[in-house]
N, C-alpha and C positions, 0 to 999 in steps of 0.2 A: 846587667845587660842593657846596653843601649835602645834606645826606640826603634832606630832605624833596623838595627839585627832583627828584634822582636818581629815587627811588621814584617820584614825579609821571611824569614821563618814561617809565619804565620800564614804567607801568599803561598810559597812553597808547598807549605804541606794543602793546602787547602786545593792546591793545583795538582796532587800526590794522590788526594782523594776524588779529583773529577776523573783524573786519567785511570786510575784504579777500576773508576764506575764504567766506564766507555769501555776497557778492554775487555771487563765482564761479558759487555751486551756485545761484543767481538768476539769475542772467544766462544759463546755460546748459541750464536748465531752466524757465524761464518766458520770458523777455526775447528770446533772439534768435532763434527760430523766428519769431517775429511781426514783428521787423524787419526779415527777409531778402525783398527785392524784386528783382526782374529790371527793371531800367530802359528796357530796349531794345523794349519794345509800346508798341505805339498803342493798344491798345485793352486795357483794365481792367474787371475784374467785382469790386465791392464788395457783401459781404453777409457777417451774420452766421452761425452755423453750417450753415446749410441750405442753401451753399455747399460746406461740406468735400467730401462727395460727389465732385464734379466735380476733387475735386483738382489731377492737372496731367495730365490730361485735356484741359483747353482749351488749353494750348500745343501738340498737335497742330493746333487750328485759331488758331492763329496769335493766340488771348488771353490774359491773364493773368486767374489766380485770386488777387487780395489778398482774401481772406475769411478771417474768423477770426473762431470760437466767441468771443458772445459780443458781436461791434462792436457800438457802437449809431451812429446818424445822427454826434452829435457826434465819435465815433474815426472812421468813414467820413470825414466833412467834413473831420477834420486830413490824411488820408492822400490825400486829393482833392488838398490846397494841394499838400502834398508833391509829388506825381506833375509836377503842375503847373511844380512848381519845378526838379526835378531829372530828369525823362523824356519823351519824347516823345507824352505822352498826345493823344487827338485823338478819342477815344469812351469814355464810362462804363458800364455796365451796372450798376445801381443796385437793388436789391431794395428791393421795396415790398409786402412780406407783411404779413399783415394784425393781425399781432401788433407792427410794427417803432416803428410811435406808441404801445405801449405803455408807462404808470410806471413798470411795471416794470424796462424796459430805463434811468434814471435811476439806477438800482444795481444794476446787474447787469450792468457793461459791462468795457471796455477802458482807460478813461480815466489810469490808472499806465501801461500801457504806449504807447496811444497820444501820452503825451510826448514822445516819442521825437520824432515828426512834426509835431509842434506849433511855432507860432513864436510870440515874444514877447507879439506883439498875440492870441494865443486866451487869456488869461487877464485878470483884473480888474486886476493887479498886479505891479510888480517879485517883490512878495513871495509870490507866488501861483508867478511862471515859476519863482520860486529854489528853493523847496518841490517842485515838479512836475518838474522837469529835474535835480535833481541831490540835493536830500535824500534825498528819498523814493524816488529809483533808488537812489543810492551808499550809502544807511543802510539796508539792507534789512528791520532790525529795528522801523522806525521807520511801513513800510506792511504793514497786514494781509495784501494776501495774496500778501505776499516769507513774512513771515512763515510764513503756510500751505508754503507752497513748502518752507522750510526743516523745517518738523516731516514732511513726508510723507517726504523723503530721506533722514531721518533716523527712518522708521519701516523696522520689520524688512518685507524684501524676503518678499510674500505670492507664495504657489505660485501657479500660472494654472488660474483655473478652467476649468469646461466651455465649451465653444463656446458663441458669442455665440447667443440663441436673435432671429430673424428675426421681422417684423411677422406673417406668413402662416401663422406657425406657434403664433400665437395664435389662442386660442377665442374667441367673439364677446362673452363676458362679460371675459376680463381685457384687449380692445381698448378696449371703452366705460370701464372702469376706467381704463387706462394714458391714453387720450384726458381723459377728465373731471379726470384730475389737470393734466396740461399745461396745459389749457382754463380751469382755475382760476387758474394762476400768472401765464399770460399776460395772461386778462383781470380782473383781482379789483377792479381800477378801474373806474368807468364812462368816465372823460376820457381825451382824448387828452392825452399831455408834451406841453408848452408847450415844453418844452426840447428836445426832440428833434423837433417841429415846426419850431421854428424853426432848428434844426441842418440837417433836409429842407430847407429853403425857401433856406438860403444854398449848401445846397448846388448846389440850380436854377440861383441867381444868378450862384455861381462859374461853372459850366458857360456861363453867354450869356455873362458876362463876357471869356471862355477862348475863345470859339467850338468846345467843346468839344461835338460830342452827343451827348447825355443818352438813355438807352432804360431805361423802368420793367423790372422782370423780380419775376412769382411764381413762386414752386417748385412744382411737384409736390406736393399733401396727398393723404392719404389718404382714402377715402369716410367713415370713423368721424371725422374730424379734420372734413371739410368740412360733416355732417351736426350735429357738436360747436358748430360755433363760430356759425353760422347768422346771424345778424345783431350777432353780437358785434366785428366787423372795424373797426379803427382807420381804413379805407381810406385811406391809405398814398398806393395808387396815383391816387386820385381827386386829390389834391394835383397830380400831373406830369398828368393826363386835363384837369384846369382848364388846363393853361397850353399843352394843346397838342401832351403829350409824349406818344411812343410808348411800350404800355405793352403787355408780353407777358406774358400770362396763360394759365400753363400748371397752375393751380392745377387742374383735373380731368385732366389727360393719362393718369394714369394711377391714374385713383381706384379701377380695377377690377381692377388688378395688383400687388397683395398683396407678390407676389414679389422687389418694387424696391425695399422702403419696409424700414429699419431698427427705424423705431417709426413713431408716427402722423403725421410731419410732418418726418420727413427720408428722407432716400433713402439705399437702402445702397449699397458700390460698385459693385456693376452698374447699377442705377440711375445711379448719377453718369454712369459711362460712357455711358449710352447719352443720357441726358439731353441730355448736352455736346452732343453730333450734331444732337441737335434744337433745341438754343438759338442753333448756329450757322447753320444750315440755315432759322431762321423767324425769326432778331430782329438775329443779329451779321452775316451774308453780306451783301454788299453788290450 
């Protein structure tokens, strides 16, 4: 064997064994908290972070929480098929908050990991599924934010600061502040995604398809959040309201209790907790 093979070979593998080490600390700190499912419910709650809350909370009443910071319509839609494919599903609970038709959510989603769940036919191309399922998971260098993943692990380990400070225990000036920032991000578009529309609407379809049923669900906002966003709503739910679908609307439940809310538009864990009991008790019980 020549030198030049030898050296060739030897950078290779040595290159074999970094990429190896990075998709570890990828895989284990981004990738497999999001892929862990419990297959054995009938009944699934999909929604992006304003699900976390409710954590596993609902498997006391007998649902699963697949939510995760972050889905937009088209990662729901893959993990719908999945469900579909590999569990006993037989009811969805499907968030239809009023930010969920937002552009925003077009980059600011899940879609690197949601391949995972994906099959052949959700992409334009061979070359599209080969990129999506195995480059850009197994090259971690090669997706932004494996990437990000890799520089934060490898940033110096920060003290913990003060306790997290709660919604209630904000003044009524840095609430309208903390609100009008979110309020900006979610809605800075006037249009609904065309793409995440159409991602909602196959979702509908898979559901009749499946004899699967579909229950709309909004979260809990806060009175600064519902007074913020005022006729700014994507209406999400008005989409499943056309076709007939049940659609629970718990967005004032608890606009007058401070004490439940994290920030303006999610709920902390007591909230979550107690939430669950009422999502099950007015939308999931049968």
């Amino acid at each position: 064997m020549n030198k030049f093979l030898q050296n060739t070979i030897i950078f290779f593998g040595i290159l074999a064994i970094i990429n190896a080490y990075f998709f570890y600390i990828v895989y284990e700190n981004y990738f497999v908290q999001y892929e862990r499912i419990d297959k054995n419910y009938t009944t699934y709650l999909l929604s992006d972070s304003h699900g976390l809350p409710i954590a596993k909370y609902s498997e006391k009443y007998d649902f699963y929480n697949f939510s995760a910071a972050s889905d937009s319509y088209v990662d729901m839609r893959r993990k719908l098929q999945y469900l579909i494919d590999n569990s006993k599903i037989q009811r969805l609970i499907l968030t239809v908050d009023e930010h969920n038709l937002s552009q925003y959510r077009n980059y600011s989603n899940n879609i690197d990991r949601s391949n995972y769940f994906a099959t052949v036919d959700d992409y334009n191309s061979i070359f599209d599924y080969i990129t999506g399922q195995y480059i850009e998971r197994y090259i971690p260098l090669i997706n932004p934010k494996s990437r990000d993943i890799i520089k934060i692990y490898f940033q110096p380990r920060r003290t913990a600061s003060g306790p997290t400070v709660l919604w209630n225990e904000f003044d009524a000036n840095e609430k309208e502040a903390f609100t009008q920032q979110r309020i900006d991000k979610q809605f800075t578009n006037s249009g609904r995604s065309q793409l995440q529309l159409e991602a909602l609407r196959e979702i509908i379809n898979i559901c009749n398809q499946n004899n699967i049923e579909l229950i709309g669900l909004k979260y809990p906002l806060t009175k600064e959040y519902l007074n913020g966003i005022k006729d700014s709503s994507f209406r999400a739910d008005s989409i499943l309201i056309s076709k007939k679908i049940k659609v629970c609307d718990f967005s004032t439940l608890y606009e007058n209790q401070d004490s439940l809310f994290a920030n303006q538009d999610h709920l902390n864990e007591r909230g979550g907790q107690l939430f669950t009991e009422v999502l099950f008790e007015k939308c999931v019980k049968e």
